[in-house]
C-alpha positions in Angstrom: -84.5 81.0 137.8 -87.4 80.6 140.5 -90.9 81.8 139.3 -92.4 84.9 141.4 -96.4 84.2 142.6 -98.4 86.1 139.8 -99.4 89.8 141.8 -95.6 90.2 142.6 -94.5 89.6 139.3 -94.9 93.3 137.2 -93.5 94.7 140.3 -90.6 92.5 141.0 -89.7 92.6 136.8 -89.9 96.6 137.2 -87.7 96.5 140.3 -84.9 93.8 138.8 -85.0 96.0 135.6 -84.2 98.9 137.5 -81.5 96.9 139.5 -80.0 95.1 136.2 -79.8 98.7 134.6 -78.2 100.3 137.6 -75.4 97.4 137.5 -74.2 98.8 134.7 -73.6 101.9 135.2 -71.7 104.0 137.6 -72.4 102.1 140.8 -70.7 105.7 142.8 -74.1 107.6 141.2 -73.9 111.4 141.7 -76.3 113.0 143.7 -79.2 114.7 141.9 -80.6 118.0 141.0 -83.6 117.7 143.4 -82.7 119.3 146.9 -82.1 116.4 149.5 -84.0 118.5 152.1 -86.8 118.4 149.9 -86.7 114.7 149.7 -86.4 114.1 153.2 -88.6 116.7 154.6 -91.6 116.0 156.7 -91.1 112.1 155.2 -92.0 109.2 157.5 -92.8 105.5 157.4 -94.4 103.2 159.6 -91.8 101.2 161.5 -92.2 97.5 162.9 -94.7 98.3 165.1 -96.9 101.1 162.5 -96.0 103.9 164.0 -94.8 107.0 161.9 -91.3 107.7 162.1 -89.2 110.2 160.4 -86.8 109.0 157.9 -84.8 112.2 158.9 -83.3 113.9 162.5 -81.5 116.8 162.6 -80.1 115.4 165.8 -77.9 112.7 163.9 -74.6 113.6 163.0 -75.0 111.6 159.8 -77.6 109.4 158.4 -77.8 106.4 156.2 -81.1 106.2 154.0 -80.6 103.0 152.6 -83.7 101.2 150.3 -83.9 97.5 149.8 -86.2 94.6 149.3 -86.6 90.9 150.3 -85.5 89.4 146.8 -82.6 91.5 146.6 -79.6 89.2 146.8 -77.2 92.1 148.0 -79.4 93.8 150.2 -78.5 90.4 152.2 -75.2 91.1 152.3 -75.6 94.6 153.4 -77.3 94.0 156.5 -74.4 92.5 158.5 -72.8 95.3 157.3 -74.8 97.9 158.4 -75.8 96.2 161.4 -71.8 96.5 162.2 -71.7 100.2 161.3 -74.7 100.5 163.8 -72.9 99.2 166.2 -69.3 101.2 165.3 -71.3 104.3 164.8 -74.4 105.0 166.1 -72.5 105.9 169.2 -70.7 108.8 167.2 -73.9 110.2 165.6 -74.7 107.8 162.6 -78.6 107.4 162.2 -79.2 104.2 159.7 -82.9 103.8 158.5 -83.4 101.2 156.0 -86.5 101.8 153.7 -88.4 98.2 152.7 -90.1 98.6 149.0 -91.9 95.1 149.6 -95.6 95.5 148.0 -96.1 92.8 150.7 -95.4 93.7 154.2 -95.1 89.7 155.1 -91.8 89.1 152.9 -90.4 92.1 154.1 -90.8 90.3 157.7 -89.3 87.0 156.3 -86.6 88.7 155.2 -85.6 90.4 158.7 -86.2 86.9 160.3 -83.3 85.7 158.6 -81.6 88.7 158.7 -82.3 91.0 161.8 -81.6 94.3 161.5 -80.3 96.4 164.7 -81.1 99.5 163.2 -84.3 101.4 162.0 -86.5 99.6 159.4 -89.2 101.2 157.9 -91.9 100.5 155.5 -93.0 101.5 152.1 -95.4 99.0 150.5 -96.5 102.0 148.0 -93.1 103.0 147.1 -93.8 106.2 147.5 -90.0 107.0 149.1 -88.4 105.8 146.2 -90.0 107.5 143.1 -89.0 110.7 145.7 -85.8 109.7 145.8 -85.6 108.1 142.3 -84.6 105.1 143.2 -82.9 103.1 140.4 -81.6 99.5 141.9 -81.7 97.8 144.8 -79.8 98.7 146.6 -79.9 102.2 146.9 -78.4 104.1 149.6 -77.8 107.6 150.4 -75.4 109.5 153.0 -77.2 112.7 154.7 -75.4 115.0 156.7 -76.3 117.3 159.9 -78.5 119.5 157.9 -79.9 117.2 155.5 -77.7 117.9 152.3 -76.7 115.0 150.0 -73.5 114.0 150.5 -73.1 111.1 148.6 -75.8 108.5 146.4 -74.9 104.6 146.1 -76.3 101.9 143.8 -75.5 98.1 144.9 -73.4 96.6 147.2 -70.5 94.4 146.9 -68.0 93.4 149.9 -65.2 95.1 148.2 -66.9 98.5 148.0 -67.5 98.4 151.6 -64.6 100.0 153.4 -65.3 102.9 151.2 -68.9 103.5 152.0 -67.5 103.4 155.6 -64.5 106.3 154.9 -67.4 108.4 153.2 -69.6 107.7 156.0 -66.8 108.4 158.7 -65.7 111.5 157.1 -69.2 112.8 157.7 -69.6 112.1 161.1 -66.5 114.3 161.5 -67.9 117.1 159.7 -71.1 116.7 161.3 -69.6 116.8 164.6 -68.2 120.7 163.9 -71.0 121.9 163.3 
């Protein structure tokens, strides 16, 4: 196991606790009591370039909040994945904005170097996003429709669970379209 630089490290443990103890549970998670609206309004991140952007636009048919970090192995695999759905979906209304929980902006940068991202990243240093979202492995994406309700919560990634993530997400765009 590679050693973590010593300011990283309570951090990082807290974070690969939280992911350990999410990969045993559910990985479908149910969405919470808290309103989704209330986590999403009025929230925005600095993007690549440190301007504010919101997390959340009612304009999307469907949007993809998905939080991850530059040690997370299948955040590495997600990417490609959701760079594909971009692609796929964008042009039907799906809005993907990937939250970065790095305490250091730089590996977050590394990270996209190696694996560039054709859709929104933003940036959390503080992690403030996640405790609203209660964010418990990495990781952890949710699917918003048209009006900002929950539709569904996800922990993890794996290749196998990915043609269902895109069903869900596909179903939504429908029903965000008829409205």
């Amino acid at each position: 196991m590679k050693r973590l630089p010593p300011p990283a490290l309570p951090r990082r443990r807290a974070l690969l606790a939280a992911a350990l103890g999410c990969l045993a549970a559910d990985a479908r998670a149910q969405p919470d009591a808290v309103p989704a609206n209330a986590r999403l309004a009025a929230l925005e991140l600095p993007d690549a370039a440190g301007r504010a952007q919101p997390v959340f636009l009612p304009t999307a048919a469907a949007t993809w909040v998905d939080f991850w970090a530059s040690w997370c192995t299948p955040c590495r695999l997600s990417f490609p994945w959701m760079n594909g759905l971009h692609d796929t979906l964008a042009p039907r209304g799906l809005r993907i904005v990937a939250i970065n929980l790095d305490a250091r902006r730089a590996d977050a940068e590394r990270f996209l170097a190696a694996h560039p991202a054709r859709f929104l990243c933003l940036f959390d240093t503080a992690a403030d996003s996640a405790r609203r979202f209660a964010v418990r492995g990495m990781p952890s994406s949710y699917l918003f429709g048209r009006r900002g309700e929950l539709i569904a919560s996800h922990v993890g990634f794996r290749a196998s669970e990915a043609a269902g993530l895109e069903a869900r997400i596909r179903a939504a765009l429908s029903q965000g379209s008829n409205r």
